[in-house]
C-alpha positions, 0 to 999 in steps of 0.5 A: 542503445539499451538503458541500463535502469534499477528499480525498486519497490517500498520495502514490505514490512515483515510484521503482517501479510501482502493484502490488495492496497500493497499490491497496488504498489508491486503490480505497478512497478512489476509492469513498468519494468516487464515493459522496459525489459520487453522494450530491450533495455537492460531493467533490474528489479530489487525488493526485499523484506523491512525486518527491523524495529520494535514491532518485530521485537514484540511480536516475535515476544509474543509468539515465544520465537526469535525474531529470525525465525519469524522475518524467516517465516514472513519472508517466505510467505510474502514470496510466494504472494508476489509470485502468486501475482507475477510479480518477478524480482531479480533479487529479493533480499531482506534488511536484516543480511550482512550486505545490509549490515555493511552498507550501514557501516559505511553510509553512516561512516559517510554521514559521519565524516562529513560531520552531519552527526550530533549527539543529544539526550531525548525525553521519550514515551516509555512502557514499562508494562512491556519494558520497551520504549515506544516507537511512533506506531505503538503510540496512541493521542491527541495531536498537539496542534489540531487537538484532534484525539486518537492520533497516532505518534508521528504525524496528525491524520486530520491537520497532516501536522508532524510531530514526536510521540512525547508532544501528543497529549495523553499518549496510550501505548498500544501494546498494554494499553496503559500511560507510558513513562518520560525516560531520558536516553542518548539518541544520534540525530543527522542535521538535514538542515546542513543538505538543505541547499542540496536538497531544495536543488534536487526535488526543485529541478530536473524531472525526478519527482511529479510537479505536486510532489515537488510543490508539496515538499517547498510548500511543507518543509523546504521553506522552513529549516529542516528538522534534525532527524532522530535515526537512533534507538536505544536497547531493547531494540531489533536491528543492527548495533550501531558500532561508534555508540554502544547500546544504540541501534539504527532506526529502522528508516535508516537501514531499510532504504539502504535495503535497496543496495543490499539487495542488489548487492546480492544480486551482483554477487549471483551475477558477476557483476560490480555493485558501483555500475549500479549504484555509482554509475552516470550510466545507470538509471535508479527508480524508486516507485513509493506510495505517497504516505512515505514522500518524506523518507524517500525525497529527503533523507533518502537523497541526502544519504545517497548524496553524502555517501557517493551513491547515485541519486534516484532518476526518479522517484515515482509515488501513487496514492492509496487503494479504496475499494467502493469509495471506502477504506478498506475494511475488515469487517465489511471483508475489503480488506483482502489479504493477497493469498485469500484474493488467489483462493478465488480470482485469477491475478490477471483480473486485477493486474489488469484493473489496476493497469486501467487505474494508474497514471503518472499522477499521485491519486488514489484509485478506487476498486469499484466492484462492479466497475471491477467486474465489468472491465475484465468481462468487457475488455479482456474477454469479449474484447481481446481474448474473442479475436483469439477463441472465435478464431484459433480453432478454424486454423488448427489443421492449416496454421496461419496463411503462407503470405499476409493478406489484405486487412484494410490497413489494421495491422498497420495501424495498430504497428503504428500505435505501438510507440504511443502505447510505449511512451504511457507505458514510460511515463506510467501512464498505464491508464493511457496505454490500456485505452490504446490498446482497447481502441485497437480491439474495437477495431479489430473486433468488427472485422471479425463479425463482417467476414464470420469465420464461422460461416465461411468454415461450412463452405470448402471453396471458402478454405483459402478466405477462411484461412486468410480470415483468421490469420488477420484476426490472430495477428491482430489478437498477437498485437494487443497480447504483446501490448498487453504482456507487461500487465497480462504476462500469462496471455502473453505466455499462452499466446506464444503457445498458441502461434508457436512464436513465443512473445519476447520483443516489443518489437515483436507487434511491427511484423505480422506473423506468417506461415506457422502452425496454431496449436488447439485453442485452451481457454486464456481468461475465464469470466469473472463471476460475481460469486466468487468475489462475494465468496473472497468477501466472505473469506475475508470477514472470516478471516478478521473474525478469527483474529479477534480475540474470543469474548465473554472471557473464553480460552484463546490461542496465544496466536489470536490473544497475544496480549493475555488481557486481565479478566478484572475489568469484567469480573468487576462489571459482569455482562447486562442481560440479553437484549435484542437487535430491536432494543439496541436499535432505539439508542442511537449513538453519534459520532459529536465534536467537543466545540466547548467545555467548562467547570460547572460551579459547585458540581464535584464531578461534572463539566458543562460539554458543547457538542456538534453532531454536524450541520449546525446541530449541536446538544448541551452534556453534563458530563461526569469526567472533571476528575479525569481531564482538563476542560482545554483538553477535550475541545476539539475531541471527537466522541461517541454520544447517545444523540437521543436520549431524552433530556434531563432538568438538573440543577445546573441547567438541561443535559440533551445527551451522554457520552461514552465512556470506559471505566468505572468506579475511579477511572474513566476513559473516553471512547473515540472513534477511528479516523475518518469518522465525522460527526453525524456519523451513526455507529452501527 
């Protein structure tokens, strides 16, 4: 019997544009379900925008519009990426409808009843610059355990550890820049520690998450008691009001799950359909796919909400790791990171369905986007591979269609029939890498018949008409067998090939039974080559596209929409701009990316503390450092800075200075400068 199977992607959230890292995401979710929808079975695929939450609200400020009008836009836009891609949803919805709003009302009424709910006034970071407190990701510091600096407001990148923005140490906010404020407001916390017996049951046993997903979650959390979970924030704040507490909002990671519902709610009501066979049906299968940075939502507070409130729980949820393009993070101004409408300006999505169909597997690891190994798969693979067996064919066959009777192939296409449950059972268990493997061996089989019978040389000689014929009916039968293995990644090839044989592709099935006795249309081209200009042209674009974003420098007029935050001039009016100098006087100063590994008063020095610095390898240098007014030695051990590594060394009373330190400010302020995540010390800045 067909399976009845509901799935759903990560919710994108509508404050910034799909880019290639997302798609890694949709792509694999897209196929999963075209393969169950192709296999027979009845497959739902549910999306909708994330639309709540103080970013919104910001930004929405700050392009003077409401935050209607903006999630409209935004919406819009992410549509017509996904569509961009192939990628189909039944339902696209978006969190802030009054389906969603709803379903909160009575999940939460749920969550209440079953007396999960407590009440506590929260100290939390405050802006008053922008008069609004700050959710994690506006929150900038040092992370309390590790002591690692420029940590964002929820979790440590460097130690993993998790934690609340008022225990970061020195937080900034991101929106102005300035020291936020300590207020006190009502916040409503879930006891998760009261579904803790629950939810060790659930990712313990069955088959609904990957073994290393379980292991990580008894191995981080399920073995201490569950922290209570803050799903409140207090005014001003973009969201739904929650009802029984006045003034207070849910927090977005509260209703956007919920989001999941509300979308195929609104799919049941197009359809006739009950939204319980969906989601409080034993009949019905529930798959979340998720990237591995929102584990902790999904595996349990998500569960926990379900459990509480009688909906289904997930069948499975099937998480992936990040996107890397050359073995780096993307990056903006090296032009990888590629936002969705600047990759289709230049490629075919085929190419990258394709690419990362050859990456992904049922495991959580990240997939790296090789240029050249990009290049050489689609050229490889797809074109001299599987597309051949269809171009160097169709042609000779146009006049006579395929032959009456199926002739003697040597048992190709029996084989190939036969790998199709193979294929089949990568294709479910996500196994996409797996499943591309196959179907590439098959065209390496294929492709010597061709070359041994050359069509093209049985084609000059008219008593060879029945051969020839027979000839390019094995090759295009074969090539119709990859076309509907390859339909749930390749959906154009498989849209064209049914134009080609007349038999439009609609069954797994379909690959078992060779295909007779039909007319073949002229032969269009399917996949182009991909050329190395114009991803170096989509490069291009895309570093364009982040210099265009920068707010103008030397003071110059900018658009709201590229200078939102209308920065003072004080700080440069205070310090004007130091004469030109070229690239070769800036190449003699050679900045470093250190690790404060000690810091002490020096004795009857006013302004200064004595500074260890490693630069990695066991290399280290003494700094004096003019900043004792401005931080506590305990602070900065641990704190990685910028150094100019070779500056001369300089005799002072208090003992040798190998170096300095970077620093903003001046005069009675100062700050200093920290590199992004992921730097290391030795690392040069460039």
């Amino acid at each position: 019997m067909p399976r009845r199977l509901l799935v759903t992607s990560a919710l994108p959230y509508a404050n910034g544009h799909i880019h290639i890292g997302h798609l890694v995401e949709y792509i694999q979710t897209d196929i999963w379900v075209r393969f169950q929808k192709l296999f027979g079975n009845d497959c739902r695929y549910m999306c909708a925008d994330d639309t709540h939450g103080t970013a919104i609200m910001i930004r929405a400020r700050q392009e003077g519009r409401s935050e209607e009008e903006l999630i409209a836009d935004m919406q819009a836009a992410h549509e017509q990426d996904f569509a961009g891609f192939g990628i189909e949803f039944d339902n696209y919805g978006s969190t802030h409808s009054e389906e969603n709003r709803a379903l909160c009302h009575e999940i939460w009424a749920a969550i209440r009843k079953a007396n999960l709910v407590k009440e506590e006034s929260v100290e939390q970071l405050f802006d008053p610059q922008a008069g609004t407190f700050l959710a994690d990701r506006f929150v900038r510091g040092t992370c309390p355990k590790c002591k690692s600096a420029d940590q964002p407001g929820d979790n440590c990148s460097v130690c993993g550890h998790h934690y609340t923005p008022i225990e970061l140490i020195d937080p900034v906010s991101t929106l102005t820049g300035s020291k936020p404020e300590v207020r006190s407001a009502l916040h409503l916390f879930i006891e998760l520690e009261k579904l803790h017996g629950f939810l060790a049951e659930w990712t313990q046993s069955g088959d609904h998450l990957q073994p290393e997903i379980a292991n990580y979650l008894q191995g981080h959390f399920l073995g201490d008691p569950l922290r209570d979970w803050d799903i409140s924030r207090p005014a001003p704040y973009f969201g739904f009001e929650i009802p029984d507490s006045p003034g207070n909002y849910w927090y977005v990671w509260f209703d956007a799950p919920i989001g999941y519902i509300a979308s195929t709610w609104q799919w049941c009501k197009r359809n006739s359909q009950k939204l319980d066979d969906w989601w409080k049906s034993p009949d019905c299968e529930v798959h979340h796919f998720i990237g591995k940075d929102i584990t902790y939502f999904h595996t349990l507070f998500w569960p926990g909400m379900l459990k509480t409130a009688g909906f289904s729980l997930p069948t499975k949820v099937h998480i992936h790791g990040f996107l890397t393009v050359d073995g780096e993070k993307m990056s903006k101004s090296k032009g990888t990171f590629v936002r969705a409408r600047t990759y289709l300006n230049h490629l075919d999505p085929s190419y990258l369905r394709y690419f990362y169909a050859t990456k992904l597997s049922s495991r959580v690891d990240d997939l790296d986007l090789a240029v050249d190994e990009f290049i050489a798969k689609v050229n490889t693979d797809l074109v001299n591979k599987v597309v051949n067996l269809a171009s160097r064919t169709a042609k000779f066959v146009e006049k006579t269609g395929l032959s009456a009777k199926y002739p003697d192939d040597g048992g190709l296409f029996a084989a190939a029939a036969a790998s199709g449950d193979e294929i089949a059972a990568a294709y479910e268990e996500c196994d996409f890498n797996k499943a591309m493997r196959l179907i590439v061996a098959l065209a390496d089989r294929a492709n010597p018949f061709v070359e041994e019978n050359k069509p093209w040389e049985l084609r000059k000689d008219p008593a060879n008409a029945e051969r020839l014929q027979d000839v390019c009916t094995i090759a295009l039968n074969l090539f119709r067998q990859l076309a509907i293995y390859l339909a749930p990644v390749l959906p154009k090839l498989a849209q064209q090939t049914g134009e080609l044989l007349n038999n439009p592709i609609t069954s797994w099935q379909q690959a078992a039974t060779p295909l007779i006795g039909t007319p073949v249309a002229k032969f269009a081209h399917m996949l182009q080559r991909v050329e190395e200009k114009d991803l170096l042209a989509m490069i291009e674009e895309s570093k364009e596209e982040a210099a265009a974003a920068t707010p103008a420098p030397n003071g110059l007029a900018a658009s709201a929409a590229s200078d939102p935050w209308n920065d003072s001039g004080d700080a440069l009016a205070a310090e004007p701009l130091a004469p030109e100098c070229t690239i070769d006087d800036f190449a003699k100063v050679d900045l470093r990316v250190a690790r404060i590994i000690s810091a002490e008063e020096v004795p009857d020095a006013r302004k200064l503390l004595k500074l260890q610095l490693s630069l990695g390898g066991g290399v280290t240098k003494q700094v004096f450092a003019g900043i004792k007014a401005y931080y506590e030695p305990e602070q900065l051990v641990g704190r990685l800075v910028v150094c100019v590594a070779n500056l001369a060394p300089r005799t002072m009373k208090f003992g040798v200075s190998e170096g300095m330190i970077a620093a903003a400010g001046g005069g009675t302020e100062a700050y200093l400068l920290t590199p992004d995540s992921g730097a290391k010390p030795g690392h040069r800045l460039h």
